[in-house]
C-alpha positions as CSV (number, residue, x, y, z in Angstrom):
1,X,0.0,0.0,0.0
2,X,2.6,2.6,1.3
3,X,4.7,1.5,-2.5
4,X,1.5,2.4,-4.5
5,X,1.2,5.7,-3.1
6,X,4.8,6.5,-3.7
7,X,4.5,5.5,-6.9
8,X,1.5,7.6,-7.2
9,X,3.4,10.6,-6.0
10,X,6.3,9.8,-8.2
11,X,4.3,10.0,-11.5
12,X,2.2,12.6,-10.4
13,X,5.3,14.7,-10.1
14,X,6.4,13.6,-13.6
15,X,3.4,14.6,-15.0
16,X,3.2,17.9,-13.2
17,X,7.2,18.8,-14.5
18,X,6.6,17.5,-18.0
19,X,3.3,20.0,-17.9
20,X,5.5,23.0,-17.1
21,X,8.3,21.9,-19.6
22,X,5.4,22.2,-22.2
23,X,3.5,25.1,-21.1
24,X,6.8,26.9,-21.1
25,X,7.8,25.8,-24.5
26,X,4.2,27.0,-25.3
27,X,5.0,30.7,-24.2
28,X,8.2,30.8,-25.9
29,X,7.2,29.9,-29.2
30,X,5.3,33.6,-29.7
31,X,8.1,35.1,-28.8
32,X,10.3,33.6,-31.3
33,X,8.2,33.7,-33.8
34,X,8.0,37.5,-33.2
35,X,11.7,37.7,-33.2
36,X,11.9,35.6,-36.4
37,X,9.2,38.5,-37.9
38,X,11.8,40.9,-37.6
39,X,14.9,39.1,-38.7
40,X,12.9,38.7,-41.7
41,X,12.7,42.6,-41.6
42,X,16.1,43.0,-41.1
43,X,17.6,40.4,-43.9
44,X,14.9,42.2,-46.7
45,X,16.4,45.7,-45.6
46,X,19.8,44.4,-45.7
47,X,19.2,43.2,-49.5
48,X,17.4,46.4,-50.3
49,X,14.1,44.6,-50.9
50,X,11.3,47.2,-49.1
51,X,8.6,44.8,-50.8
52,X,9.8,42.0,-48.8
53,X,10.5,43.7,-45.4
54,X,7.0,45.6,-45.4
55,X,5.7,41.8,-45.4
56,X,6.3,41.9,-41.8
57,X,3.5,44.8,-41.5
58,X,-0.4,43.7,-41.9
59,X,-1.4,45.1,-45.1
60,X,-4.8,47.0,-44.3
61,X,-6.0,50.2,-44.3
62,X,-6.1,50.2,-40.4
63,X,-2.2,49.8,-40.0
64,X,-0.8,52.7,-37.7
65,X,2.5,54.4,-38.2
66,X,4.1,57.2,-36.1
67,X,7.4,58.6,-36.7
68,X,9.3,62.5,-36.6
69,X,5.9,64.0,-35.5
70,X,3.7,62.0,-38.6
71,X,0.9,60.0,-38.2
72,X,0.8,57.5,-41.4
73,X,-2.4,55.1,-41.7
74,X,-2.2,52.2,-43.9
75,X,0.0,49.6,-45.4
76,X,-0.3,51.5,-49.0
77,X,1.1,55.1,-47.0
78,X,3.5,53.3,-45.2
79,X,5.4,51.8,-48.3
80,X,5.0,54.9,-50.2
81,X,6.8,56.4,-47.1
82,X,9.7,54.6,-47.0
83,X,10.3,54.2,-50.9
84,X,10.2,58.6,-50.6
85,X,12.6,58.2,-47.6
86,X,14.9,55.7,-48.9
87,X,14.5,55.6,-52.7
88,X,18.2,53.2,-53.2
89,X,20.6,50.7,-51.4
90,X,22.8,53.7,-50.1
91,X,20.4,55.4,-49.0
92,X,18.8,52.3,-47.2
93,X,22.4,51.1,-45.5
94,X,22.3,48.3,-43.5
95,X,19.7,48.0,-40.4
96,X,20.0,46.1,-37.3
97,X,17.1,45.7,-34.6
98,X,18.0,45.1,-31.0
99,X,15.0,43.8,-29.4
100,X,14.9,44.9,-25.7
101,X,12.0,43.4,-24.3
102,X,8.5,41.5,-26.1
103,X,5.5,41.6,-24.2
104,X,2.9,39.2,-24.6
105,X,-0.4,40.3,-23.9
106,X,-2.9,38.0,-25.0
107,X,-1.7,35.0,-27.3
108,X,-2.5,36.7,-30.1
109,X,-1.1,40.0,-29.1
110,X,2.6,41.3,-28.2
111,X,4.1,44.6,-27.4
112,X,7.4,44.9,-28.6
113,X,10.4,47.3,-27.7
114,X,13.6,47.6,-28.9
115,X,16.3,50.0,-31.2
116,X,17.1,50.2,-34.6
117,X,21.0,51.6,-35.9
118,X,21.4,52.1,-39.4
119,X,24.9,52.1,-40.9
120,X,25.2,54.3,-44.2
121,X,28.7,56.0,-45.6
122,X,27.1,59.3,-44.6
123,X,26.2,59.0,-41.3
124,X,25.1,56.2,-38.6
125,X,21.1,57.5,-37.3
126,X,19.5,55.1,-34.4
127,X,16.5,55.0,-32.5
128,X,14.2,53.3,-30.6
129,X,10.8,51.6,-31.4
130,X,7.7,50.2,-30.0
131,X,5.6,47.7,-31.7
132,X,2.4,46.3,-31.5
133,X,2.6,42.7,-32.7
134,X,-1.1,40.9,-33.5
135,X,-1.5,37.4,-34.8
136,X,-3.4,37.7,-37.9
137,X,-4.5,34.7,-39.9
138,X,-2.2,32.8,-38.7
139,X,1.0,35.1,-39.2
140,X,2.5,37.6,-36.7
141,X,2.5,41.1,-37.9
142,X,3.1,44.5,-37.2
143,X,-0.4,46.2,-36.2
144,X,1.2,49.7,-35.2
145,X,4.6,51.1,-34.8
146,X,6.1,54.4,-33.4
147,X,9.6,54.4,-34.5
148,X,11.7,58.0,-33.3
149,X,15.2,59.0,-33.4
């Protein structure tokens, strides 16, 4: 009797440590695929491909944009934007993200943080940026960002 309720115990633990060993590769998986998002970002910037990085925004009408004092609406504005801003490769240089911190908020919602550093021949601008990150058929995408110098 005394055995069976040790062994009871025993795989009652098990099952309780296996639970958190899932539910905590559960929670990380958002995160990563947040992260991979934005690597995605980074490498289509990198190649001077602005098609390919806005991919990482949701393309709708209600996408939000705030940068230097603008308020952009739209996944149409926001490209036109950036092919104004940075019309060729030199112009473009090379971006790297640091993500500071990524906030889940629901499982289908994240708020992101983090800086951006451009390297061109001309001069090196950085800044910081906060995202909000929604799960949208099935893909992680940029909802709004406010991006500043």
């Amino acid at each position: 009797m005394l055995r069976q309720g040790l062994m009871k115990k025993h795989i009652l633990r098990c099952f309780a440590v296996l639970m958190l060993l899932f539910v905590g590769q559960v929670s990380a998986v958002p995160t990563d695929d947040i992260a991979q998002m934005l690597k995605g970002q980074e490498d289509a910037w990198n190649r001077g491909d602005l098609d390919a990085y806005m991919q990482g925004y949701w393309k709708n009408e209600q996408l939000r944009f705030v940068s230097n004092g603008k308020f952009r609406y739209g996944w149409d504005e926001t490209l036109a934007a950036y092919k104004k801003n940075y019309p060729n490769k030199e112009a473009l240089g090379e971006l790297k993200f640091t993500i500071k911190e990524i906030k889940m908020l629901s499982n289908y919602a994240a708020m992101v943080v983090g800086r951006w550093d451009l390297k061109r021949q001309k001069d090196a601008p950085t800044g910081v940026f906060t995202l909000l990150v929604e799960k949208i058929d099935d893909r992680w995408v940029i909802t709004m960002d406010h991006s500043s110098d």
